[in-house]
C-alpha positions as CSV (number, residue, x, y, z in Angstrom):
1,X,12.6,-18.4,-9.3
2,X,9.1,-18.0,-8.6
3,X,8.0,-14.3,-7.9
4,X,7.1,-13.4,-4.2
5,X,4.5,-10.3,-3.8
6,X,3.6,-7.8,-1.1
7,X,0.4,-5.6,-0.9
8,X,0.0,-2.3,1.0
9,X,-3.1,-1.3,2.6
10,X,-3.2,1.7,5.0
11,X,-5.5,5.0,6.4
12,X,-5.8,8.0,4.2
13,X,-3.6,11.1,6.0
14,X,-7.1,11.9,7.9
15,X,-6.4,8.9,9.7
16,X,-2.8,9.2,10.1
17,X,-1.3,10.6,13.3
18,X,0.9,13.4,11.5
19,X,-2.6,14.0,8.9
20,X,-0.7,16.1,6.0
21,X,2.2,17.2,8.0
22,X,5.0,15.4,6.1
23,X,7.7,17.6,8.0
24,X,6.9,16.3,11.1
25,X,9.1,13.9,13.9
26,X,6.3,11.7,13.8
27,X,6.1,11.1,9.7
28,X,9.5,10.5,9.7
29,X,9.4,7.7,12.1
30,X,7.0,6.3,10.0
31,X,8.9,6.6,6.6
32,X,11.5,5.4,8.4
33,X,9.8,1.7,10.0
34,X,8.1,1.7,6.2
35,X,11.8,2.1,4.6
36,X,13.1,-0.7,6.7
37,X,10.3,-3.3,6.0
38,X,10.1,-2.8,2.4
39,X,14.1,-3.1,2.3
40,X,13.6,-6.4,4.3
41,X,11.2,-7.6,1.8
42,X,13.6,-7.0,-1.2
43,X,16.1,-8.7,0.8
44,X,14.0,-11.5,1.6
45,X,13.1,-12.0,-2.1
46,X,9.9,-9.9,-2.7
47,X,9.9,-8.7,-6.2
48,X,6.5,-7.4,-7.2
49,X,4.3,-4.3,-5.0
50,X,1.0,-3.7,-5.2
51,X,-0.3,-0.2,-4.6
52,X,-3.7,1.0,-4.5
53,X,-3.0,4.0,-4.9
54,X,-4.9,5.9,-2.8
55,X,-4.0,9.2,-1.0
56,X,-2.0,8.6,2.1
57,X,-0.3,5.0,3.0
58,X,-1.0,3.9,-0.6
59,X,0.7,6.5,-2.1
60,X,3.8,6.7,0.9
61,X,4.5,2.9,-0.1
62,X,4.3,3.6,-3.6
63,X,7.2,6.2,-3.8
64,X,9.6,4.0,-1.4
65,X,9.2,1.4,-3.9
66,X,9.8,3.5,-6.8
67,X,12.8,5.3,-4.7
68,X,13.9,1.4,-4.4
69,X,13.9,0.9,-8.0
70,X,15.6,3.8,-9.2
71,X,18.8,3.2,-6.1
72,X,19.3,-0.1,-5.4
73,X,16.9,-2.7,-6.6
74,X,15.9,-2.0,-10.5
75,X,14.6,-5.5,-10.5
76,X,11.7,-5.0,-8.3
77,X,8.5,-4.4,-9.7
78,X,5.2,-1.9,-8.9
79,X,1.8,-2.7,-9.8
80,X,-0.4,0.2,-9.2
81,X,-4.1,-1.3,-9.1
82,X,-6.4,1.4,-9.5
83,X,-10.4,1.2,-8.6
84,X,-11.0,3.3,-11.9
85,X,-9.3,5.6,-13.8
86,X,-10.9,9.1,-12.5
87,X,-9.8,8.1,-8.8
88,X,-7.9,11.0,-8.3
89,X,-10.3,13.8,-9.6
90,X,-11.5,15.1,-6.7
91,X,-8.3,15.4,-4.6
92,X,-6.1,18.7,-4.1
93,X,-3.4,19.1,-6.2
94,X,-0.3,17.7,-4.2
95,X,-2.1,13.5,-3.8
96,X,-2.9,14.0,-7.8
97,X,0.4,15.3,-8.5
98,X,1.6,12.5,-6.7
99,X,-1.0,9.9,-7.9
100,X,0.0,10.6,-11.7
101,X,3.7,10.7,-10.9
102,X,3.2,7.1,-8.9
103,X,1.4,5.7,-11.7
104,X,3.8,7.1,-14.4
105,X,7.0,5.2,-12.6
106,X,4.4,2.3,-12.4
107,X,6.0,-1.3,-14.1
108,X,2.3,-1.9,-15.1
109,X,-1.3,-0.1,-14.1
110,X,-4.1,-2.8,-13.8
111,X,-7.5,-1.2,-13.4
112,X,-10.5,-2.6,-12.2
113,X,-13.7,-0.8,-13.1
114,X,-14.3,1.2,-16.0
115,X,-15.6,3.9,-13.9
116,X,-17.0,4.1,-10.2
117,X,-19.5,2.0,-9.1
118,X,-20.4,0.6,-5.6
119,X,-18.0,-1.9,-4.2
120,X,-15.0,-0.9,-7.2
121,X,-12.7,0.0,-3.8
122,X,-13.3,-3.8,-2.2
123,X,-12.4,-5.4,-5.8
124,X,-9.2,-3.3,-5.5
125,X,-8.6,-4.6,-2.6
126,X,-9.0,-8.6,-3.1
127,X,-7.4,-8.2,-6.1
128,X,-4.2,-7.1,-4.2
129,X,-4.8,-9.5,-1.6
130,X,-5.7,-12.3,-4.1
131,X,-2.4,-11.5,-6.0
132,X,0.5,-11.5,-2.8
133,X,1.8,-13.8,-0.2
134,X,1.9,-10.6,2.1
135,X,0.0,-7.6,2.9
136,X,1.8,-4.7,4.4
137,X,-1.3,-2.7,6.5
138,X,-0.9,0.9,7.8
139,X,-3.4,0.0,10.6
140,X,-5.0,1.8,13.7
141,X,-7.4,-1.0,14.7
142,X,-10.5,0.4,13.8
143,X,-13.0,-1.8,12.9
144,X,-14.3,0.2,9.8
145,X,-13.2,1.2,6.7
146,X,-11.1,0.2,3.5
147,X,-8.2,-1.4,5.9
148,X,-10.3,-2.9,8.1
149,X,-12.2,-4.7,5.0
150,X,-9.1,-5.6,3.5
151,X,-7.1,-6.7,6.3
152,X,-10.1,-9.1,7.5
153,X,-10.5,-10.5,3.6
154,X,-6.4,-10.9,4.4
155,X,-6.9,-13.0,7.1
156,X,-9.7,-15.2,5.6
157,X,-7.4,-15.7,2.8
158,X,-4.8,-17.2,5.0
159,X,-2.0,-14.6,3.5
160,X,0.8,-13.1,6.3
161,X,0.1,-9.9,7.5
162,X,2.1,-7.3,8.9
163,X,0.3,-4.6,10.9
164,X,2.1,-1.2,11.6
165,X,0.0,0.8,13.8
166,X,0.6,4.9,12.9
167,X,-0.2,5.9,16.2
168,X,2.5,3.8,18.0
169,X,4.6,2.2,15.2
170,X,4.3,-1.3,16.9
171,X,4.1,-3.9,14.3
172,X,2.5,-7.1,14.8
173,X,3.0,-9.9,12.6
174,X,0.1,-12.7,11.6
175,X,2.0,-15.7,10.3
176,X,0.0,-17.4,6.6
177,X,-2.3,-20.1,7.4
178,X,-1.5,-22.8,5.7
């Protein structure tokens, strides 16, 4: 059976509604719509993740998929592709606590750069879009930024995208081009 991939592209927490408030209402409605898609994927046959690995969506994504491994679906795979290795250095200690624990559950770590260096976040990002049939983006719409940059390249790939907006957890869904 031929493996089937998804990609997750989404805000940091600055960008997110609920910001760093993981005990809110509002962050568990997202987990939850996040929970359900990624389930659906599994169901529908998706095997292998892609996670950038970035604070925020990245990371979110990351643990359901490990959380999906360890209870239900041990065959799935999660491929955390990383800009360079010191990504996290700068952060606070909860995102590089969860950074290294994401990348120690990690099936495989495929890094990019050997070190920062203008542009190492975009060949992150093709390289996750290159590698799926869908992208899963945690998107608000705006037209700059990491998202925006990889949810266009998305669409000029032709891959199916789904959109879920953290502000008002609509989802919109952009069928592959042929």
């Amino acid at each position: 059976m031929q493996k089937k991939a998804v990609a997750f592209t989404g805000h940091r927490p600055e960008s997110l509604p609920f910001g760093r408030d993981m005990h809110s209402g509002r962050y568990d409605d997202f987990e939850l719509i996040l929970w359900k898609e990624i389930g659906r994927c599994i169901d529908e046959g998706y095997d292998t993740f892609y996670c950038g690995g970035a604070r925020g969506a990245d990371i979110v994504c990351g643990e359901i998929i490990i959380a999906e491994k360890m209870t239900k679906s041990p065959h799935i795979q999660l491929v955390c592709a990383i800009p360079y290795k010191e990504q996290a250095d700068r952060w606070g200690w909860m995102w590089r606590t969860r950074y290294f624990d994401l990348l120690r559950a990690a099936d495989k770590i495929k890094q990019l750069c050997d070190g920062y260096q203008r542009g190492c976040f975009h060949i992150r990002n093709r390289y996750m879009v290159d590698n799926c049939d869908l992208l899963i983006a945690i998107y608000n719409g705006e037209e700059k930024g990491g998202t925006a940059y990889t949810v266009n390249y998305a669409r000029q790939q032709g891959k199916e995208i789904l959109i879920i907006d953290p502000n008002t957890l609509e989802k919109i869904h952009i069928p592959a081009r042929e």
